[in-house]
VEXPA-986678 format. One record per atom (N, C-alpha, C): residue number from 1; residue in one letter; chain; atom name; x, y, z. Coordinates in pm, 1 decimal. Atoms other than C-alpha are relative to their C-alpha. Layout:
# VEXPA-986678
+-----+-----+-------+------+----------+----------+----------+
|   n | res | chain | atom |       xx |       yy |       zz |
+-----+-----+-------+------+----------+----------+----------+
| NUM |   A |     A |   CA |        X |        Y |        Z |
...
+-----+-----+-------+------+----------+----------+----------+
# end
This chain:
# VEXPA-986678
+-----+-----+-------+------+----------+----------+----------+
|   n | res | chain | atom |       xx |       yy |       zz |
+-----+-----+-------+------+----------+----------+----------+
|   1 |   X |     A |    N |    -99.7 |     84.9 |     63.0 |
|   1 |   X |     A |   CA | -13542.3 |  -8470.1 |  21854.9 |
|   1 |   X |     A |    C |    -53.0 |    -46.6 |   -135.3 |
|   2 |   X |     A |    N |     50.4 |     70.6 |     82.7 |
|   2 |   X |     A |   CA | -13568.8 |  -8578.6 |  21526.7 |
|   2 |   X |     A |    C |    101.6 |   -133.6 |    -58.4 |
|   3 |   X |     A |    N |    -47.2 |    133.9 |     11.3 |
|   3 |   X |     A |   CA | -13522.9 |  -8943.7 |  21501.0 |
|   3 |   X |     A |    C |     12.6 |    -49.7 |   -176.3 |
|   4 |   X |     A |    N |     26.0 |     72.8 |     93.2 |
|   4 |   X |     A |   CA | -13607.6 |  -8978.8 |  21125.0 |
|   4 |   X |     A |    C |    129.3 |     71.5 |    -75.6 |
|   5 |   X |     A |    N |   -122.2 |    -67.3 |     30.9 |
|   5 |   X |     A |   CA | -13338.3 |  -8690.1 |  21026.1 |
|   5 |   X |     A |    C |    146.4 |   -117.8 |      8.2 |
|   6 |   X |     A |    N |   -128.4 |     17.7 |    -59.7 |
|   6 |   X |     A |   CA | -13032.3 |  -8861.8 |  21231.6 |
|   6 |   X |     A |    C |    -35.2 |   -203.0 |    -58.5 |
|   7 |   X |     A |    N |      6.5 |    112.7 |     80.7 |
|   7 |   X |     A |   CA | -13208.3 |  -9208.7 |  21058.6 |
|   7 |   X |     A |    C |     32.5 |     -3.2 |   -140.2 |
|   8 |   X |     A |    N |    -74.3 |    -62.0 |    128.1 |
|   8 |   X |     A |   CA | -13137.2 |  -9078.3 |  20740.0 |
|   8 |   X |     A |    C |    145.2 |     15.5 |    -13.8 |
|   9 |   X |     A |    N |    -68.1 |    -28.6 |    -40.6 |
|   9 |   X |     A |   CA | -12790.1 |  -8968.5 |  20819.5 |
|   9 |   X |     A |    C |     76.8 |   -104.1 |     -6.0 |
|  10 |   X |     A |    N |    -46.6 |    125.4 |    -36.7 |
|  10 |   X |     A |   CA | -12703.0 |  -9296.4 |  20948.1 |
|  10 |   X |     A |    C |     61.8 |    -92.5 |   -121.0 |
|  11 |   X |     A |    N |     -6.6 |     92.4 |    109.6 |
|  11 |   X |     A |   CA | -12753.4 |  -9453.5 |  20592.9 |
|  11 |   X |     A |    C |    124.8 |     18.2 |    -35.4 |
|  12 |   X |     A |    N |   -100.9 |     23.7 |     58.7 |
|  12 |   X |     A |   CA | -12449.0 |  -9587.3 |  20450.2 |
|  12 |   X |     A |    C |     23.9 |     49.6 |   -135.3 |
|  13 |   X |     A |    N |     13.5 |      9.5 |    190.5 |
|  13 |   X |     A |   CA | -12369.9 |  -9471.4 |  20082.0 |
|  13 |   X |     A |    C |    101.4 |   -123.4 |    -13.5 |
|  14 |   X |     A |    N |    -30.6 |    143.2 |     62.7 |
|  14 |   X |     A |   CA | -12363.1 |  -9777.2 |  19889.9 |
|  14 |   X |     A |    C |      9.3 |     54.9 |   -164.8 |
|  15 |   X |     A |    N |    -20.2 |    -12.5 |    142.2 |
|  15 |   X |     A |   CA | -12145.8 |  -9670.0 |  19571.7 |
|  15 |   X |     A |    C |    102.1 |    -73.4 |    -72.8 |
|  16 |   X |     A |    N |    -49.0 |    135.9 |     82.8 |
|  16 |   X |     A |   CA | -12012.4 |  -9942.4 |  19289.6 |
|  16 |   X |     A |    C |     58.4 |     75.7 |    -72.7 |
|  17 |   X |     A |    N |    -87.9 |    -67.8 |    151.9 |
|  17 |   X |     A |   CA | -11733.0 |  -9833.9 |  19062.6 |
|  17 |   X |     A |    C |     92.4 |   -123.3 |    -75.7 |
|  18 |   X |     A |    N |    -68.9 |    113.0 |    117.7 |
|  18 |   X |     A |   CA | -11636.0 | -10022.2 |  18769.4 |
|  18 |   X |     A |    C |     56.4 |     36.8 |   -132.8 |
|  19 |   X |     A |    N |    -73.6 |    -83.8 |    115.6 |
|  19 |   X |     A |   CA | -11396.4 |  -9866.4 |  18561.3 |
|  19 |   X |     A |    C |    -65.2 |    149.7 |     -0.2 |
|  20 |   X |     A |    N |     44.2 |   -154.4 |      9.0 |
|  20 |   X |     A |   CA | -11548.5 |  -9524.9 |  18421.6 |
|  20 |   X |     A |    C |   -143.5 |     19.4 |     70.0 |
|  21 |   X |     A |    N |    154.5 |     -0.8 |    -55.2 |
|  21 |   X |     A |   CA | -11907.8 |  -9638.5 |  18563.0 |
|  21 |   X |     A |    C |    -26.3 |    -43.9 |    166.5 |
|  22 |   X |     A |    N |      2.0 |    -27.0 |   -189.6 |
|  22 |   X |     A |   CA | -12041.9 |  -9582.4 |  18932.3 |
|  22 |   X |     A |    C |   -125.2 |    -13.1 |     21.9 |
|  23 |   X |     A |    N |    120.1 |     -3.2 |     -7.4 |
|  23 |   X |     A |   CA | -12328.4 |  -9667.2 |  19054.5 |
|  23 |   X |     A |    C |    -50.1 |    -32.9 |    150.0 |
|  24 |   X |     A |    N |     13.8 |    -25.8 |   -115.2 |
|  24 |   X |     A |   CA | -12488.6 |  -9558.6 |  19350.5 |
|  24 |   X |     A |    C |   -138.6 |    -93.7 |     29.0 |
|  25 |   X |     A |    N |    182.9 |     59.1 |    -45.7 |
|  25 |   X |     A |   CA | -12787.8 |  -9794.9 |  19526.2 |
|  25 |   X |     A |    C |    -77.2 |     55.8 |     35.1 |
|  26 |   X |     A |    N |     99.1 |    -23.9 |    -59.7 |
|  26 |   X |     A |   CA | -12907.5 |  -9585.3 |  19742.9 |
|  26 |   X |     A |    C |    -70.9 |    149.7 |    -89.4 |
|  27 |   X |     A |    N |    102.2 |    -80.2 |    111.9 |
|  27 |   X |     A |   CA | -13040.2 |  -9308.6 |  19470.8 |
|  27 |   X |     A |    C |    -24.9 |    -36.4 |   -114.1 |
|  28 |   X |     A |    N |     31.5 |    102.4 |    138.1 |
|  28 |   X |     A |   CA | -13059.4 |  -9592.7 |  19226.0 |
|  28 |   X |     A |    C |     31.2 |    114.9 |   -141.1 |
|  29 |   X |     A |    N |   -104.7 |    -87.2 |    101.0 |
|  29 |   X |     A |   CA | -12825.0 |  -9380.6 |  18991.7 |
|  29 |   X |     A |    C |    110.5 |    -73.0 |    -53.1 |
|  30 |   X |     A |    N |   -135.4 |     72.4 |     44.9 |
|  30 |   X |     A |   CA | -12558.1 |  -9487.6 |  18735.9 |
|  30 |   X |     A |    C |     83.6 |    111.7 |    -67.6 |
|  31 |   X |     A |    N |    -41.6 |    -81.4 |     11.9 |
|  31 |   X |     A |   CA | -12303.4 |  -9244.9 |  18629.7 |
|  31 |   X |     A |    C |    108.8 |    -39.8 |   -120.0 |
|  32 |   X |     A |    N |   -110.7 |     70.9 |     96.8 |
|  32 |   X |     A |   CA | -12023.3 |  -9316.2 |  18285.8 |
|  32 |   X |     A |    C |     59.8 |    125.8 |      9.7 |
|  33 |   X |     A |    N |   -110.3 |    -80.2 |    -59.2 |
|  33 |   X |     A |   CA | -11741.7 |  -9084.6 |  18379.7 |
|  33 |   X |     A |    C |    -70.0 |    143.1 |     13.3 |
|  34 |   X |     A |    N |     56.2 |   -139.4 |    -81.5 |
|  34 |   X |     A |   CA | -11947.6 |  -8827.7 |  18597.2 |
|  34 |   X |     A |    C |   -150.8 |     38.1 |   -100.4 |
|  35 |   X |     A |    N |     94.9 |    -14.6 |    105.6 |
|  35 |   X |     A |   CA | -12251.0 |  -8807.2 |  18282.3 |
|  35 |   X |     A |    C |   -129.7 |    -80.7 |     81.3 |
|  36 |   X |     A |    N |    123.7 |     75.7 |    -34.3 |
|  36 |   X |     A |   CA | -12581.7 |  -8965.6 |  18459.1 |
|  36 |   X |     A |    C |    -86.8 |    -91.2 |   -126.9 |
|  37 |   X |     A |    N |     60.1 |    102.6 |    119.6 |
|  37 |   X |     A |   CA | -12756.3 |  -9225.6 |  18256.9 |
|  37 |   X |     A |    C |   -168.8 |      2.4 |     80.4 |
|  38 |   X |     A |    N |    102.6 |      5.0 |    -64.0 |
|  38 |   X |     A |   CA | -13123.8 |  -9231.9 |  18301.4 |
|  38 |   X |     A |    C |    -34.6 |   -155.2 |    -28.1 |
|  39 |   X |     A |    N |     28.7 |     86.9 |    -10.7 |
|  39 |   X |     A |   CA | -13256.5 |  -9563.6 |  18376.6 |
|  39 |   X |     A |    C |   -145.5 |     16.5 |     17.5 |
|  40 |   X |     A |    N |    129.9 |     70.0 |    -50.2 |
|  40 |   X |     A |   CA | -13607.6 |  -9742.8 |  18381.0 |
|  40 |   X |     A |    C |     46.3 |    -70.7 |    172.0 |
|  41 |   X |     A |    N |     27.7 |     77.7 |   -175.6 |
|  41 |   X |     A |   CA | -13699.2 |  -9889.6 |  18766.3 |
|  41 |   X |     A |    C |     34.9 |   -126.6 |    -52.3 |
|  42 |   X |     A |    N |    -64.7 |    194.5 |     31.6 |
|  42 |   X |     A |   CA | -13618.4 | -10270.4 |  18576.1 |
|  42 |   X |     A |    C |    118.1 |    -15.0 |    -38.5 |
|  43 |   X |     A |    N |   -144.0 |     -7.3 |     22.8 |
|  43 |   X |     A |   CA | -13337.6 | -10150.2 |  18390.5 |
|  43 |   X |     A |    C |    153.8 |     35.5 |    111.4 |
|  44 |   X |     A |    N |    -55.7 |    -23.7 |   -108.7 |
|  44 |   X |     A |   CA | -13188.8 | -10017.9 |  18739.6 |
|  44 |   X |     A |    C |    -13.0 |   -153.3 |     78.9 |
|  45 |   X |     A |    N |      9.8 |    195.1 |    -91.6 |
|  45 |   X |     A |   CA | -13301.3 | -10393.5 |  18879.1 |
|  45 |   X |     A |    C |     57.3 |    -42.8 |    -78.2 |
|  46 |   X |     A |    N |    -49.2 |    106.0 |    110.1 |
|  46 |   X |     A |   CA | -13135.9 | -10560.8 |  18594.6 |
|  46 |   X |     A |    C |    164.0 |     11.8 |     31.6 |
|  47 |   X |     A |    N |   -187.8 |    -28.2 |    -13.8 |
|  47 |   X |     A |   CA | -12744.1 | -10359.2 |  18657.2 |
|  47 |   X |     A |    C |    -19.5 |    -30.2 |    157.4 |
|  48 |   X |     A |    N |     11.1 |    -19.4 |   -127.1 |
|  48 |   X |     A |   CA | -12849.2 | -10374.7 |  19076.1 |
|  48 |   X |     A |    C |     26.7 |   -142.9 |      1.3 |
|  49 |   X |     A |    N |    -20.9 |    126.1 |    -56.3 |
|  49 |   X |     A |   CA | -12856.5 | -10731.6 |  19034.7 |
|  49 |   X |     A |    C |    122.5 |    -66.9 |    -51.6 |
|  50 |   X |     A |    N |    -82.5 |     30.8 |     56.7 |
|  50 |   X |     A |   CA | -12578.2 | -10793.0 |  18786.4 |
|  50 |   X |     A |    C |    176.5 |     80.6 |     65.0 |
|  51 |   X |     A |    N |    -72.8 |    -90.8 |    -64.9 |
|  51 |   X |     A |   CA | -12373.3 | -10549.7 |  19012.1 |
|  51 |   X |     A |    C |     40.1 |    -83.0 |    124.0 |
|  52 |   X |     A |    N |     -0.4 |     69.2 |   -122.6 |
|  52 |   X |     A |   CA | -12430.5 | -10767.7 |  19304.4 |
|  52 |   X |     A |    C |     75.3 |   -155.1 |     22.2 |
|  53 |   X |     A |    N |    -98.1 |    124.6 |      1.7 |
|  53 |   X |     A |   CA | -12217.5 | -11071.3 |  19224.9 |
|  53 |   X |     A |    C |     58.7 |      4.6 |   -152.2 |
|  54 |   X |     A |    N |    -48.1 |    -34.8 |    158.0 |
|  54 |   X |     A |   CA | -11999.4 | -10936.0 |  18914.6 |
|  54 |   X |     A |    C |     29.6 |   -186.4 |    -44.0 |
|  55 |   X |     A |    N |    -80.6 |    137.5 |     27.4 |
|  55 |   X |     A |   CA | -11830.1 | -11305.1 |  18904.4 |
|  55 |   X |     A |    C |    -91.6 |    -48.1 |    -18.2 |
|  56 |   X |     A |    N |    103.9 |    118.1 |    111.6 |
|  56 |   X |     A |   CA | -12152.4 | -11483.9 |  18760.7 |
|  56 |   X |     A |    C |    -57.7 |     62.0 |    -31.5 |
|  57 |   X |     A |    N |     93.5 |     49.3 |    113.3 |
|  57 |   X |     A |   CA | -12337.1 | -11543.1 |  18517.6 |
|  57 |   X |     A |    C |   -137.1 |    -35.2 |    -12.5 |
|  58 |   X |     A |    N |    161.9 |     38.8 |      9.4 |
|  58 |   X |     A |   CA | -12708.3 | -11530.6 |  18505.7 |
|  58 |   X |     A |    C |    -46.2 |    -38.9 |    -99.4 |
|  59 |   X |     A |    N |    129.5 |     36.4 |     95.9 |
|  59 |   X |     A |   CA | -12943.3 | -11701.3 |  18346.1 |
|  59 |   X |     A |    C |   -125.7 |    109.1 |    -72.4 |
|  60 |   X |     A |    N |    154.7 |    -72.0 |     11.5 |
|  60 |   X |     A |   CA | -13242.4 | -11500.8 |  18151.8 |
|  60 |   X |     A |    C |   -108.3 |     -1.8 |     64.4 |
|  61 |   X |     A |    N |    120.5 |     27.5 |   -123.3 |
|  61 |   X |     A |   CA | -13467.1 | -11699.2 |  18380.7 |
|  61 |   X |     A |    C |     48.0 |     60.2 |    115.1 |
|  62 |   X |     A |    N |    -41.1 |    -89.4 |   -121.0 |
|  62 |   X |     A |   CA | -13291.1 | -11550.3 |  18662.0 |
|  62 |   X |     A |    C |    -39.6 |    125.9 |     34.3 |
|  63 |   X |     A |    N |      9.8 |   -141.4 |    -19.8 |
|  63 |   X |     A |   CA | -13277.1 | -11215.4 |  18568.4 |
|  63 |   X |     A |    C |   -167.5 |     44.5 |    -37.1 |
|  64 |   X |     A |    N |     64.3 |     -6.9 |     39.7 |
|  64 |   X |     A |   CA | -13634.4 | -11222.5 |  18455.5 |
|  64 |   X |     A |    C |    -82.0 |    -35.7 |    142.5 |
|  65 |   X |     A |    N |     92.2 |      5.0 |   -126.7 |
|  65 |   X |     A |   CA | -13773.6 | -11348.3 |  18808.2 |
|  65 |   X |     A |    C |      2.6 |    131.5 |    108.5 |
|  66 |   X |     A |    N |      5.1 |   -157.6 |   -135.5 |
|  66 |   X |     A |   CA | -13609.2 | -11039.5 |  18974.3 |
|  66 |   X |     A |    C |    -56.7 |    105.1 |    -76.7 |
|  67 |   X |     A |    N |     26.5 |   -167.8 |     64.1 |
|  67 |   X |     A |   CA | -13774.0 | -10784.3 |  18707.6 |
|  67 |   X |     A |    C |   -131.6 |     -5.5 |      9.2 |
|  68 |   X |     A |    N |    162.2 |    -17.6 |      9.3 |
|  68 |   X |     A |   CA | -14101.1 | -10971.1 |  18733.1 |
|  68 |   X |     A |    C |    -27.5 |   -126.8 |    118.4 |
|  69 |   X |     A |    N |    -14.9 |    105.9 |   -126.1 |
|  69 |   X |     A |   CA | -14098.1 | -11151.6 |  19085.3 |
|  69 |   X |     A |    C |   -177.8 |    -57.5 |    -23.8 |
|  70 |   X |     A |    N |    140.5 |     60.2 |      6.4 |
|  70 |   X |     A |   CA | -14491.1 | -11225.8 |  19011.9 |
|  70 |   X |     A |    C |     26.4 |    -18.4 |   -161.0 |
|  71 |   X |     A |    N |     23.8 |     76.6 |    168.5 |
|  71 |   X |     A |   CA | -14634.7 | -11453.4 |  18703.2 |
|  71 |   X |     A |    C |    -37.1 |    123.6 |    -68.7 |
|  72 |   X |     A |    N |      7.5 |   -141.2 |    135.6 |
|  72 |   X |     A |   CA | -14620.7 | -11228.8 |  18428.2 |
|  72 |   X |     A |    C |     12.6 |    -46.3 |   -159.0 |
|  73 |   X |     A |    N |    -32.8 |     59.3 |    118.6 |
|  73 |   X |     A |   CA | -14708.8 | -11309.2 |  18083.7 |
|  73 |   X |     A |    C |    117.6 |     17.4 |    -90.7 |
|  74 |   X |     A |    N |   -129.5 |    -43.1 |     82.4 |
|  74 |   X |     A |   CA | -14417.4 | -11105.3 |  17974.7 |
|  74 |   X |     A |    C |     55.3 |   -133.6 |    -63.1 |
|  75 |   X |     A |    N |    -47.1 |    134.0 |     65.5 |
|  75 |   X |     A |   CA | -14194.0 | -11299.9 |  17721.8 |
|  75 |   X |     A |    C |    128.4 |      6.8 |     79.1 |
|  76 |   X |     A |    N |   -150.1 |    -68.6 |    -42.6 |
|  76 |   X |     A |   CA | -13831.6 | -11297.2 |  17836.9 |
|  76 |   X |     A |    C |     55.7 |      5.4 |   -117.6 |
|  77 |   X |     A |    N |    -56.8 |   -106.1 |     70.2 |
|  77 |   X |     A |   CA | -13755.3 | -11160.4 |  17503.9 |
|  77 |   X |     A |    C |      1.4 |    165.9 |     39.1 |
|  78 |   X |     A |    N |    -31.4 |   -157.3 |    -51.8 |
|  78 |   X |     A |   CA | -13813.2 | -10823.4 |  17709.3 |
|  78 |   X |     A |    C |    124.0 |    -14.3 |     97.7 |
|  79 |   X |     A |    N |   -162.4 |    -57.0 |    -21.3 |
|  79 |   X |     A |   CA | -13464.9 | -10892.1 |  17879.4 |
|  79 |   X |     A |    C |     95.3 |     45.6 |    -69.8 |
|  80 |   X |     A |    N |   -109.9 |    -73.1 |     62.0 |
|  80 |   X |     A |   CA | -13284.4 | -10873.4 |  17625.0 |
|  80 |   X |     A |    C |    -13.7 |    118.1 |    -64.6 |
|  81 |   X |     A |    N |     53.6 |    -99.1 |     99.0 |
|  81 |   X |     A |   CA | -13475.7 | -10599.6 |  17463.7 |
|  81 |   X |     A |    C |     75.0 |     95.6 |    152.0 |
|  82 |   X |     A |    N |    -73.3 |   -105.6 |   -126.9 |
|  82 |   X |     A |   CA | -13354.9 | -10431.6 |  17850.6 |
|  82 |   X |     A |    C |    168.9 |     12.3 |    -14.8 |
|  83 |   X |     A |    N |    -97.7 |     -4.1 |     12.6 |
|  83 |   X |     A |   CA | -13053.4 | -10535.6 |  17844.5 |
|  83 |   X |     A |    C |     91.6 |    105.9 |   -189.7 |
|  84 |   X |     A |    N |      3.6 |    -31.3 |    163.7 |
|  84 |   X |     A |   CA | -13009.3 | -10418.8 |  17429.0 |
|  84 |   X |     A |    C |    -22.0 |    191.3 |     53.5 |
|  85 |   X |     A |    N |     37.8 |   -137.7 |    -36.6 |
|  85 |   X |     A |   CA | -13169.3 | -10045.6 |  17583.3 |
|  85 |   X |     A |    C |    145.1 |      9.8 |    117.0 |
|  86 |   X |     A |    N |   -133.9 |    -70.4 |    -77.1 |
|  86 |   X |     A |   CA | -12880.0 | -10036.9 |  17892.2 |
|  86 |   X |     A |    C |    137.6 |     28.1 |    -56.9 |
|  87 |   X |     A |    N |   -146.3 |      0.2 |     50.8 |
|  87 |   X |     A |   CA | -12580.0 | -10114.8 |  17680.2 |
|  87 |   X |     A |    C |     28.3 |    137.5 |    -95.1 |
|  88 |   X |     A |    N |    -25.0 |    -87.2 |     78.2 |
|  88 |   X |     A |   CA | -12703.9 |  -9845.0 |  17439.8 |
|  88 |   X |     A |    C |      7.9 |    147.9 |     46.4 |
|  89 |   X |     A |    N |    -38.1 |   -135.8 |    -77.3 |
|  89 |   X |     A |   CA | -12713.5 |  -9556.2 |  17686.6 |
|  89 |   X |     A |    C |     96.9 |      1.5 |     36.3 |
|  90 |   X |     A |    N |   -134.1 |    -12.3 |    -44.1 |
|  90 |   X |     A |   CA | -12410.7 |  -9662.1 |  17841.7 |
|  90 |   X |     A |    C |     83.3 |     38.5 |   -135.9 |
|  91 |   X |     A |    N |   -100.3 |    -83.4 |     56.5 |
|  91 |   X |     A |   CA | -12235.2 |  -9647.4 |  17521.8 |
|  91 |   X |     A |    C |    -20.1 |    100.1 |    -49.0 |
|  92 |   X |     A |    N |      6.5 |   -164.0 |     -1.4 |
|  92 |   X |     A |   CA | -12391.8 |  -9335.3 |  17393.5 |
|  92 |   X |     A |    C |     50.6 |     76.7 |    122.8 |
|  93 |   X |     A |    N |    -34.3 |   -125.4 |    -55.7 |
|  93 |   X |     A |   CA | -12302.0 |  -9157.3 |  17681.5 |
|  93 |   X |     A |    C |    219.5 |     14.4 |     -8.8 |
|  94 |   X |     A |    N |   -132.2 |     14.6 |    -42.5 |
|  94 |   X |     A |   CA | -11916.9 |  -9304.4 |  17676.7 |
|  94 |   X |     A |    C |     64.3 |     19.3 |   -139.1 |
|  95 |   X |     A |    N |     -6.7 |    -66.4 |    167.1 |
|  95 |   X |     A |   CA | -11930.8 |  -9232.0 |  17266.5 |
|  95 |   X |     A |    C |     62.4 |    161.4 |     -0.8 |
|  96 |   X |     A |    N |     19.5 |   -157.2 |    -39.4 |
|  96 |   X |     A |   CA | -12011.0 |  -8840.0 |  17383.7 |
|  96 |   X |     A |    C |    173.4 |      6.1 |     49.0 |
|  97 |   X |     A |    N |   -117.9 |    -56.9 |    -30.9 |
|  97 |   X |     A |   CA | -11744.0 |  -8862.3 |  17588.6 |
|  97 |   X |     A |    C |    166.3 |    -13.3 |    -50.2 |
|  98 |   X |     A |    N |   -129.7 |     34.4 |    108.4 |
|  98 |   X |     A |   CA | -11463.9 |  -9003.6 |  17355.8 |
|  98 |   X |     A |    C |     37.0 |    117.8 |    -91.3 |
|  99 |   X |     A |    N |    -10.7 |    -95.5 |    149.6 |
|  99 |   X |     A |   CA | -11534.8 |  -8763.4 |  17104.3 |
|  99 |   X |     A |    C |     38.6 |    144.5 |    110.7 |
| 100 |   X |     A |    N |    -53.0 |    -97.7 |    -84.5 |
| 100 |   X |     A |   CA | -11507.8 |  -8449.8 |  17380.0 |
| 100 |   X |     A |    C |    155.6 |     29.2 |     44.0 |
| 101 |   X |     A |    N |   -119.3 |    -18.3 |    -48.4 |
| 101 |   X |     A |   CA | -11186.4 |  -8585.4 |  17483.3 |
| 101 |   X |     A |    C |     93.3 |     72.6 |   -142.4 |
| 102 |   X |     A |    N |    -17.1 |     11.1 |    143.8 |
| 102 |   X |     A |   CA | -11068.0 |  -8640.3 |  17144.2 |
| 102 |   X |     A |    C |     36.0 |    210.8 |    -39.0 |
| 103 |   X |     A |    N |      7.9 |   -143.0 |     75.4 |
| 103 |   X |     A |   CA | -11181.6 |  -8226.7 |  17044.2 |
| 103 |   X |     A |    C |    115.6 |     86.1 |    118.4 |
| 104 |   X |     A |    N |    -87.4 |    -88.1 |    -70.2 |
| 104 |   X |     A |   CA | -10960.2 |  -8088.0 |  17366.3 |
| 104 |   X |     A |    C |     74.9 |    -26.9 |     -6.5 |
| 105 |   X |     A |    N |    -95.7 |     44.4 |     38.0 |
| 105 |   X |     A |   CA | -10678.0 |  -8290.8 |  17253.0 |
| 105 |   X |     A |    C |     65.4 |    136.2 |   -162.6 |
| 106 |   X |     A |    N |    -30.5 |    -89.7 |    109.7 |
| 106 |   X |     A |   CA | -10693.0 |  -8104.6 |  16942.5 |
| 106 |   X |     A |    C |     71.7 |    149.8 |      7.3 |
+-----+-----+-------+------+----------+----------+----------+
# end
């Protein structure tokens, strides 16, 4: 028997869609209309947690305890420098795809 197979199996997919963007937990993947975005492991903690209760509003100190749950000299000018890096992949990739639509229109 294999127990770890049919444990596998079992797992739920846990996938978030928000408008053109989808984002799956359990392969810590984000997707802008079907295009994969590559993420950092913090930058994936930063949308995982902002994903997880769309209706508020975090604090920097907030989001800065879940990227660095231990004392860390970091400044929390590296959130926004994260945040500043996610917004710009997302819209490069949703740029790409404007302009694609855009050329088969033609």
């Amino acid at each position: 028997m294999h127990l770890r197979r049919e444990e596998r199996n079992r797992q739920t997919v846990k996938r978030l869609e928000f408008g053109s963007i989808s984002i799956d937990m359990n392969l810590k993947t984000i997707f802008v209309e079907e295009n994969e975005i590559k993420l950092t492991n913090r930058e994936f903690m930063i949308i995982q947690l902002l994903a997880s209760q769309t209706s508020r509003i975090f604090t920097i100190e907030e989001i800065y305890q879940v990227v660095y749950p231990n004392s860390s000299n970091t400044q929390f000018r590296s959130i926004s420098e994260y945040m500043y890096q996610i917004r710009s992949k997302i819209q490069t990739v949703s740029f790409k795809s404007d302009r694609n639509n855009e050329r088969r229109r033609v």
